[in-house]
BADRENSE-600057 format. One line per field, with one value per residue (C-alpha): residue number from 1; residue in one letter; y, x, z. Coordinates in nm, 2 decimals. Each point is the difference from the previous one (the first is absolute). Layout:
N
num [NUM;...]
residu [A;...]
c2 [Y;...]
c1 [X;...]
c3 [Z;...]
***
This chain:
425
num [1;2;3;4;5;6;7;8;9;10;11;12;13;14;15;16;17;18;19;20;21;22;23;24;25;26;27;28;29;30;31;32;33;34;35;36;37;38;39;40;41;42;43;44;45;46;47;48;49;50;51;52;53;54;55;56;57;58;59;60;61;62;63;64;65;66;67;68;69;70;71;72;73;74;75;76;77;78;79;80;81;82;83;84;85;86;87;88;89;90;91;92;93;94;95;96;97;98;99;100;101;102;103;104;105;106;107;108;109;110;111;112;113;114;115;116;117;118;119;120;121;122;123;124;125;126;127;128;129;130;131;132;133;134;135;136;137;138;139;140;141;142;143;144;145;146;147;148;149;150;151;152;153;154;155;156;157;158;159;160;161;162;163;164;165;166;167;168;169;170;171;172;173;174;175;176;177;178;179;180;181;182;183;184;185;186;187;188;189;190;191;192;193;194;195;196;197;198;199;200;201;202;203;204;205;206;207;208;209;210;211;212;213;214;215;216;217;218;219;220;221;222;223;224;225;226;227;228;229;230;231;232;233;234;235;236;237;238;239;240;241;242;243;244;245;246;247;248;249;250;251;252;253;254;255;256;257;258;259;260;261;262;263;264;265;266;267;268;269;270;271;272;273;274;275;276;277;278;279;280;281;282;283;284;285;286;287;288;289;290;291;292;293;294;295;296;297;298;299;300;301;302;303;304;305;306;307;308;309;310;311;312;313;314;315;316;317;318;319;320;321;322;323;324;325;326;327;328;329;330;331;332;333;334;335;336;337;338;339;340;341;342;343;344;345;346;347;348;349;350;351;352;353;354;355;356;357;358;359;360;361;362;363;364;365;366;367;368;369;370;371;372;373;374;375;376;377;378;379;380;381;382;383;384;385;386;387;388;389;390;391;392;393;394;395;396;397;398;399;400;401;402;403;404;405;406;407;408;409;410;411;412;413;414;415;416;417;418;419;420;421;422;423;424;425]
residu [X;X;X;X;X;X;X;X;X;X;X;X;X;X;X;X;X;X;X;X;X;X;X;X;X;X;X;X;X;X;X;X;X;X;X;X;X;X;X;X;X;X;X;X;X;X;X;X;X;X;X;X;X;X;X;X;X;X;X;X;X;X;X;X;X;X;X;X;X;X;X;X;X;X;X;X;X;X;X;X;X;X;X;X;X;X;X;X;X;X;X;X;X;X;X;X;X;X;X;X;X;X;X;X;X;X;X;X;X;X;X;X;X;X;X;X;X;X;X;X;X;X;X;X;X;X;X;X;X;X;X;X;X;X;X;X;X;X;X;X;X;X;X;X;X;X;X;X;X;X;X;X;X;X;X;X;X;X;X;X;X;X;X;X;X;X;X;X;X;X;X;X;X;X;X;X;X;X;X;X;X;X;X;X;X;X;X;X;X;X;X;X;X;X;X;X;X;X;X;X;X;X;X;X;X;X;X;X;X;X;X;X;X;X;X;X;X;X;X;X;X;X;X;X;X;X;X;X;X;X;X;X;X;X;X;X;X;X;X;X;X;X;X;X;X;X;X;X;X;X;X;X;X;X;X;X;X;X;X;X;X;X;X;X;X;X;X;X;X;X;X;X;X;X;X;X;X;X;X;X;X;X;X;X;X;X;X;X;X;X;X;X;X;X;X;X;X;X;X;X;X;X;X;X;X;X;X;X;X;X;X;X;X;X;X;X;X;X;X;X;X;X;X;X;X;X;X;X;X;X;X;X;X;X;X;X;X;X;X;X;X;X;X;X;X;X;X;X;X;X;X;X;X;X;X;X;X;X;X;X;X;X;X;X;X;X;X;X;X;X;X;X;X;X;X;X;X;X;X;X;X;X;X;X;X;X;X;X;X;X;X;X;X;X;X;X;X;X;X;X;X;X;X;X;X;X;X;X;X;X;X;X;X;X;X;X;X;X;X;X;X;X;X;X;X]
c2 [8.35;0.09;0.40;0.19;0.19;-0.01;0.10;-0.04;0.12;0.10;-0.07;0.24;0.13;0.34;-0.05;-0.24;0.05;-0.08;-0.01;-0.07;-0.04;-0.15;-0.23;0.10;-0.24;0.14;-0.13;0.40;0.05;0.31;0.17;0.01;0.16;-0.04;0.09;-0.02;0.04;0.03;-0.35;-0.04;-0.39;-0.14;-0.10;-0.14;-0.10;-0.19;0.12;0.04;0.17;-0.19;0.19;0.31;-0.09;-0.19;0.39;0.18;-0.27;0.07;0.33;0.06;-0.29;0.22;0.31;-0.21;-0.07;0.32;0.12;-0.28;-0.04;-0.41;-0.13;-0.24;-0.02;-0.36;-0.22;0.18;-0.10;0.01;-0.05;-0.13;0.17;-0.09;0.01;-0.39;-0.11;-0.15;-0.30;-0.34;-0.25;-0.39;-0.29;-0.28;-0.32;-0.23;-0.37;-0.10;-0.40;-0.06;0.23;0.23;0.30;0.34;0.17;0.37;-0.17;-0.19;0.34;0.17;-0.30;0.04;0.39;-0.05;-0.25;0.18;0.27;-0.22;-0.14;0.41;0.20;-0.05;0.24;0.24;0.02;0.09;-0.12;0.30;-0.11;-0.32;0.04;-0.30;0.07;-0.34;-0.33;-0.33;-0.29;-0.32;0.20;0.26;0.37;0.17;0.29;-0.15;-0.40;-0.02;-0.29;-0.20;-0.33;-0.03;-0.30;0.33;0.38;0.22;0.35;0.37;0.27;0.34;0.02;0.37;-0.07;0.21;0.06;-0.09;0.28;0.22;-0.22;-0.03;0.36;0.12;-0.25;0.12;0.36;-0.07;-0.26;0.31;0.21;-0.29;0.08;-0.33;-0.01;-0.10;-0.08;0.05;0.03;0.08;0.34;-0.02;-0.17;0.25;0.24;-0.22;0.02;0.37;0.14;-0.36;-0.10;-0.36;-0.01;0.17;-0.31;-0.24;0.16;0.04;0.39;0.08;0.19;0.19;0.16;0.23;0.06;0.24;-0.35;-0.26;-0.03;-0.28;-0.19;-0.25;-0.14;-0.14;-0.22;-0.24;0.15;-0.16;0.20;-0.10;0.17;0.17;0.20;0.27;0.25;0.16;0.32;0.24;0.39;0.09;-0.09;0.27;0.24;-0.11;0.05;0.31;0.13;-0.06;0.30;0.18;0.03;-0.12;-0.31;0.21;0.24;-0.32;-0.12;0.31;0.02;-0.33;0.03;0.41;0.04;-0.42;-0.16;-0.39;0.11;0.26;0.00;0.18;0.25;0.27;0.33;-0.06;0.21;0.06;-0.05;0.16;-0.23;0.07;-0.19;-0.27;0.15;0.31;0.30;-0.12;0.12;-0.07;-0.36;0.12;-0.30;-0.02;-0.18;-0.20;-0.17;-0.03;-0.25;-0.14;-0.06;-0.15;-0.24;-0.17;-0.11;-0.09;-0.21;-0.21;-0.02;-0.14;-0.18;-0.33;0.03;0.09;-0.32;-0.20;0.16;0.00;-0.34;-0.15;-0.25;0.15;0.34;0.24;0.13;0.21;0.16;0.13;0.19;0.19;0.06;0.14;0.31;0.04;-0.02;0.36;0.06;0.23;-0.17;-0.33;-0.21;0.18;-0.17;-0.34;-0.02;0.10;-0.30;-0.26;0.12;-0.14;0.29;0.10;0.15;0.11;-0.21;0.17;-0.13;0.24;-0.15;-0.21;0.27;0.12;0.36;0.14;-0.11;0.30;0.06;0.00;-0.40;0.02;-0.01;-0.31;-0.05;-0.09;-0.26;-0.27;0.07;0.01;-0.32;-0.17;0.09;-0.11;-0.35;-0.05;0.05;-0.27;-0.19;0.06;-0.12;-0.30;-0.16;0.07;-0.21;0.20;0.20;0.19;0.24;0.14;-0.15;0.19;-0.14;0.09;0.32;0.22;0.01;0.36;0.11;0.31;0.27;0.23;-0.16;0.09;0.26;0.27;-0.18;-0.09;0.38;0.14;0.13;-0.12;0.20;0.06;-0.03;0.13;0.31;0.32;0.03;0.30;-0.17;-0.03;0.26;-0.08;0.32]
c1 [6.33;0.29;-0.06;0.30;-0.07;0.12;0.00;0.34;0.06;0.27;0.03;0.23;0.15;-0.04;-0.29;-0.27;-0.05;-0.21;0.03;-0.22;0.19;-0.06;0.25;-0.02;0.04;0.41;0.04;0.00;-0.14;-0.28;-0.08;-0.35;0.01;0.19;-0.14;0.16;-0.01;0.27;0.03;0.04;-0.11;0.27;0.34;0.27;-0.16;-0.25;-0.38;-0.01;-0.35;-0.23;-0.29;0.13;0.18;-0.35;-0.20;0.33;-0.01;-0.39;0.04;0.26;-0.18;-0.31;0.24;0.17;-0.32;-0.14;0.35;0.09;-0.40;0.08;-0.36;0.12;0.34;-0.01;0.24;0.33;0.34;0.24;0.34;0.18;0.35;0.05;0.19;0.13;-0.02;0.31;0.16;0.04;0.15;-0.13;0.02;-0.21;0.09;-0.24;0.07;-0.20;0.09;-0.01;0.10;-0.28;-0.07;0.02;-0.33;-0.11;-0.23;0.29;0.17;-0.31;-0.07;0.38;-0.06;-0.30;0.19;0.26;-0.19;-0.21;0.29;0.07;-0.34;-0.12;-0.20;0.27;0.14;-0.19;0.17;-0.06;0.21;0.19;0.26;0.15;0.39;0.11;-0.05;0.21;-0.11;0.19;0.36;-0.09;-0.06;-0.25;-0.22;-0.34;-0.06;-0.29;0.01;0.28;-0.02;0.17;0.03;0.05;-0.04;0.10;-0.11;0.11;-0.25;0.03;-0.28;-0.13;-0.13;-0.13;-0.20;-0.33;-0.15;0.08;-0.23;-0.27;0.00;-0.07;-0.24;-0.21;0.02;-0.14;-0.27;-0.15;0.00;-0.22;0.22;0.24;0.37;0.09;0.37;0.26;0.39;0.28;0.07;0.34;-0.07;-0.28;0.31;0.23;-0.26;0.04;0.33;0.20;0.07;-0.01;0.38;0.04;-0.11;0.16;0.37;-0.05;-0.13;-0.14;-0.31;-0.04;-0.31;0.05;-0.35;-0.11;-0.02;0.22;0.24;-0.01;0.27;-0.06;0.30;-0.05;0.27;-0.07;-0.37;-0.06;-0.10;0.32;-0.03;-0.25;0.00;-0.21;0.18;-0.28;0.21;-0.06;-0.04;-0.22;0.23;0.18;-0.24;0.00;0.32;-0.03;-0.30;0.23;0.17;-0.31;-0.20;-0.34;-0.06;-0.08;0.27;0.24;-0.10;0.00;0.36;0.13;-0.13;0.04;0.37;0.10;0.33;0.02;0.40;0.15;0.31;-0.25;-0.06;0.21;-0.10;-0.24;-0.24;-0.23;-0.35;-0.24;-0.28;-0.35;0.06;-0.28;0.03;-0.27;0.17;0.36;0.27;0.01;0.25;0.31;0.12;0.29;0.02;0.33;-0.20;-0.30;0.21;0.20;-0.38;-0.15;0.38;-0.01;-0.36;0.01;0.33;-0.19;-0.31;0.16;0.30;-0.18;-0.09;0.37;0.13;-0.27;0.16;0.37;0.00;-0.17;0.15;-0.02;-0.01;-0.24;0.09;-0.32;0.08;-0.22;-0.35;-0.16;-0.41;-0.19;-0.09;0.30;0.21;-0.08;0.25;0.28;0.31;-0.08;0.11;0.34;-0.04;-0.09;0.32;0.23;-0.11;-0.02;0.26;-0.31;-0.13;-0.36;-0.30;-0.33;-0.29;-0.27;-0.32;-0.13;0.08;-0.28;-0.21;-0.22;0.04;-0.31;0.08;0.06;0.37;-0.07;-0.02;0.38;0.08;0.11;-0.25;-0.24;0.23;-0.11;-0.40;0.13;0.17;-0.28;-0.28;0.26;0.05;-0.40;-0.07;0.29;-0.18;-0.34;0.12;0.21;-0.32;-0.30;-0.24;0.05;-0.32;0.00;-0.30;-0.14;-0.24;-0.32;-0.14;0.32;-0.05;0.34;0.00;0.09;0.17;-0.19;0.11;-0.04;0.27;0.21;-0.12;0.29;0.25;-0.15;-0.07;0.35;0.14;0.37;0.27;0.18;0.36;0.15;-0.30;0.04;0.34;-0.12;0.09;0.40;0.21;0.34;0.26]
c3 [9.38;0.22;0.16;-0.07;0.31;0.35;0.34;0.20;0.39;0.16;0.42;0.05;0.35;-0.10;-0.24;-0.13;-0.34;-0.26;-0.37;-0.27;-0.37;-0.38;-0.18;-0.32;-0.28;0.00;0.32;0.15;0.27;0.00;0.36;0.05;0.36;0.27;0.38;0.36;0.39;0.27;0.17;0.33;-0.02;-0.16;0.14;-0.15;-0.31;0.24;0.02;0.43;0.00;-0.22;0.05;-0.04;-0.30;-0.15;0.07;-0.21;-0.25;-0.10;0.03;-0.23;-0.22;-0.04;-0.04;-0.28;-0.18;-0.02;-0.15;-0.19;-0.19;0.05;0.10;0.17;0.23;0.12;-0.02;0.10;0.00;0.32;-0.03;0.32;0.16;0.36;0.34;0.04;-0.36;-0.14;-0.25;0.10;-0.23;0.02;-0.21;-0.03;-0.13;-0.21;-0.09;-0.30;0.04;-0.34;-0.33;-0.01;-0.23;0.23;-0.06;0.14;0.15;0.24;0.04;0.09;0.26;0.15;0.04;0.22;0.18;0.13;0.09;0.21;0.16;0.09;0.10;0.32;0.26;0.04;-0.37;-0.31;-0.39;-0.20;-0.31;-0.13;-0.23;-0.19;0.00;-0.16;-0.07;-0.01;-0.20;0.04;0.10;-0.29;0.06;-0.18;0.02;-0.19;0.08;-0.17;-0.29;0.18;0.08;0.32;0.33;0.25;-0.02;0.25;0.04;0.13;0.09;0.16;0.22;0.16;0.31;0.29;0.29;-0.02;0.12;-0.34;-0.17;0.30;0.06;-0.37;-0.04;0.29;-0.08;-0.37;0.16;0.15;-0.32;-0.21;-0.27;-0.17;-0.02;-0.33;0.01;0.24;-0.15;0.16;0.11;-0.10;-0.40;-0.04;0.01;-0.20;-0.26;-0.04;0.08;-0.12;-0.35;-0.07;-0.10;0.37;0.16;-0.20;0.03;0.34;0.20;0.34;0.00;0.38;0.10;0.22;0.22;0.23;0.31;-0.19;-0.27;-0.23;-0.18;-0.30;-0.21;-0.33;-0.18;-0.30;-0.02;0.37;0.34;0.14;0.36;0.16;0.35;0.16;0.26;0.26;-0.05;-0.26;-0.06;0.23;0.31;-0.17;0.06;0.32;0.11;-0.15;0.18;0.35;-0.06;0.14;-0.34;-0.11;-0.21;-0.30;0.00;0.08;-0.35;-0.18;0.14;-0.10;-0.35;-0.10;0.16;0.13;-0.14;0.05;0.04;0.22;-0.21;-0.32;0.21;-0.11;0.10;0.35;0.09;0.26;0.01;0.25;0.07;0.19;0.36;0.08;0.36;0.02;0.10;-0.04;-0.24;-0.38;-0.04;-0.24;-0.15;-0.20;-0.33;0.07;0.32;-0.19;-0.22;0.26;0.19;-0.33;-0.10;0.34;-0.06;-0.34;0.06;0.30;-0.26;-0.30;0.18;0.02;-0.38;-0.07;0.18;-0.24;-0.31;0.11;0.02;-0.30;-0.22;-0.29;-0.13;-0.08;-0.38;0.00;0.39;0.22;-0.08;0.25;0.06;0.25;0.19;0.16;-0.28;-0.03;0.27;-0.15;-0.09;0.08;-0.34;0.09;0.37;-0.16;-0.22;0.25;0.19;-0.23;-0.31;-0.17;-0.30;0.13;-0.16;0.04;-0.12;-0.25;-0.03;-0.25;-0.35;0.10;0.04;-0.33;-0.13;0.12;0.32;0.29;0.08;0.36;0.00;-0.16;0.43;0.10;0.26;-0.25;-0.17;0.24;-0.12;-0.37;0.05;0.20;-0.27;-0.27;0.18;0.03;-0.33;-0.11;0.22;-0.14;-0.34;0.19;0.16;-0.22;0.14;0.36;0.08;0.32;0.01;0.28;0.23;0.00;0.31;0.20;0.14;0.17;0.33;0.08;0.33;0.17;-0.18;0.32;0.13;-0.32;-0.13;0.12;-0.11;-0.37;-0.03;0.07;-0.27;-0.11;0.02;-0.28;0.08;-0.31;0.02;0.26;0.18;0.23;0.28;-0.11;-0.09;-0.17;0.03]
***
């Protein structure tokens, strides 16, 4: 019997999460509990500390099955978003000799084929998409059943370094709990915030993270292009923060009183802001160079993506959706049209959340967990025969915790929480 239950985490910049959720038999998604830690091993989408990211992991894990009441929280479900990963298109040729009837079995074969011909050390295939095929001089989108002398095939192929892969893998090896099933980041999104008719008609779906920013365009039902920009909101903060701020009061800033346009700004005002400096003057900052502060960024963060969508063959009927943390950012839809003359939106996960679900998980950080538990149970149902339990004899190596003990402790700050440090007159 297939469990209708499943643990997802998220390797967040900011955060690793982890979420445990039912499908029901609707296809909603019920919240079971949901717990989290500030990260400080993850970079770019990429786990740089494995150790310290294994300790989190099985921390929050036993966190999660206390709240949660699942018995047991292995396997999990990773989905992977990271600095270097990208589309490349290749096409592989196959002469059959004779007429011979095209089988899944020959498609499946040409598939692993060409990625052969592409992984190496340095570069790691983390999905194969079949774009088209040609049999005998014929396009078509399904061979199978054709009798055919030559077939020729098109895959988009999402490749990266091979460190993403290496480096996750490592940190879970020291856990002793399984991976189940690793999507991508970016269709564990799609799932949730895109309608079907979306990708088909053609939209670009942007994720806007706190280290990178994502892009994925769909057209025909097909990924089409996929980048991701080591930029995202949190270089924001950061530029913020050198006006003599702290970090904290840097992001309440940019999300309480931020524009991602100076021009919106119609009435500034100045905001006195605790110095970082001890001793020193409060920082008043206007609103007007807040936004001109937090424009310049965002245009050198989503530039490259704009160049991606500006110049695409086709258009996008169903625009542009926008996900992510930082798409919180006052304004910023207005910012994204301007740009492109392309009509934008936010995405919204939560239709596929059930109606005893908490509200709090209608935030779009948590679309990316929604999506990824969403994906693992397709694939559950998909593949059966699959049985990945855990290993009982394969015990987690834990880190000292001495060594990690203050940071694990600290408690997060609630950006959105106390604003005692800022006053706005």
């Amino acid at each position: 019997m297939i469990s209708n239950k499943v643990v997802a985490v998220d390797f967040g910049s900011t955060l690793i999460s982890v979420m445990a959720a039912e499908v029901l038999e609707s296809g909603a998604v019920k919240v079971l509990s949901e717990e989290s830690k500030p990260s400080e091993e993850v970079k770019w989408g990429i786990v740089e500390k494995p150790t310290g990211a294994s300790f989190k992991i099985s921390e929050l894990l036993k966190l999660l099955k206390n709240s949660s009441k699942i018995p047991n929280i292995s396997p999990v479900s990773v989905a992977i978003g990271a600095k270097s990963m990208k589309i490349i298109q290749k096409t592989l040729n196959r002469s059959l000799g004779k007429v011979y009837e095209i089988t899944n079995d020959l498609l499946a074969d040409m598939l692993e084929e060409c990625e052969r011909n592409i992984a190496n050390q340095n570069i790691t295939v983390f999905e194969t998409i079949p774009v088209s095929y040609t049999v005998d001089g014929k396009l078509m989108d399904d061979p199978v059943g054709q009798n055919a002398r030559q077939i020729t095939a098109t895959y988009n192929i999402v490749v990266g370094n091979s460190i993403i892969k290496a480096e996750l893998e490592r940190c879970f090896d020291r856990t002793g709990v399984v991976m189940e099933y690793n999507p991508l980041a970016i269709q564990a999104l799609s799932t949730v915030v895109l309608e079907e008719q979306d990708r088909e008609v053609g939209c670009a779906l942007i994720n806007l993270g706190a280290t990178t920013t994502t892009l994925a365009v769909y057209h025909d039902g097909i990924l089409r292009n996929y980048i991701v920009v080591p930029l995202g909101a949190d270089n924001i903060t950061k530029d913020i923060q050198e006006l003599g701020i702290s970090e904290v009061n840097a992001e309440k800033l940019k999300c309480l009183k931020g524009f991602a346009m100076d021009s919106l700004v119609v009435d500034p005002v100045y905001i006195q802001v605790a110095a970082v400096e001890e001793g020193a003057k409060p920082v008043n900052i206007s609103t007007k160079f807040l936004a001109t502060i937090i424009e310049a960024r965002l245009e050198e963060i989503l530039q490259p993506v704009f160049d991606v969508i500006l110049n695409l063959t086709f258009k996008l009927k169903a625009g542009i959706v926008l996900t992510g943390g930082g798409a919180k950012l006052n304004s910023i839809i207005e910012f994204i049209t301007q740009k492109t003359s392309i009509y934008s939106r936010f995405g919204d996960h939560s239709d596929w959340l059930s109606e005893d679900t908490d509200k709090k998980y209608y935030d779009p950080k948590y679309a990316l967990l929604i999506g990824t538990i969403l994906l693992t149970h397709d694939y559950r149902i998909e593949h059966p025969d699959v049985k990945v339990l855990e290993d009982p004899n394969k015990q987690p190596k834990l880190p000292d915790g001495n060594k990690f003990i203050k940071r694990l402790t600290q408690r997060y700050t609630n950006y959105f929480g106390s604003q005692s440090e800022i006053k706005f007159e």
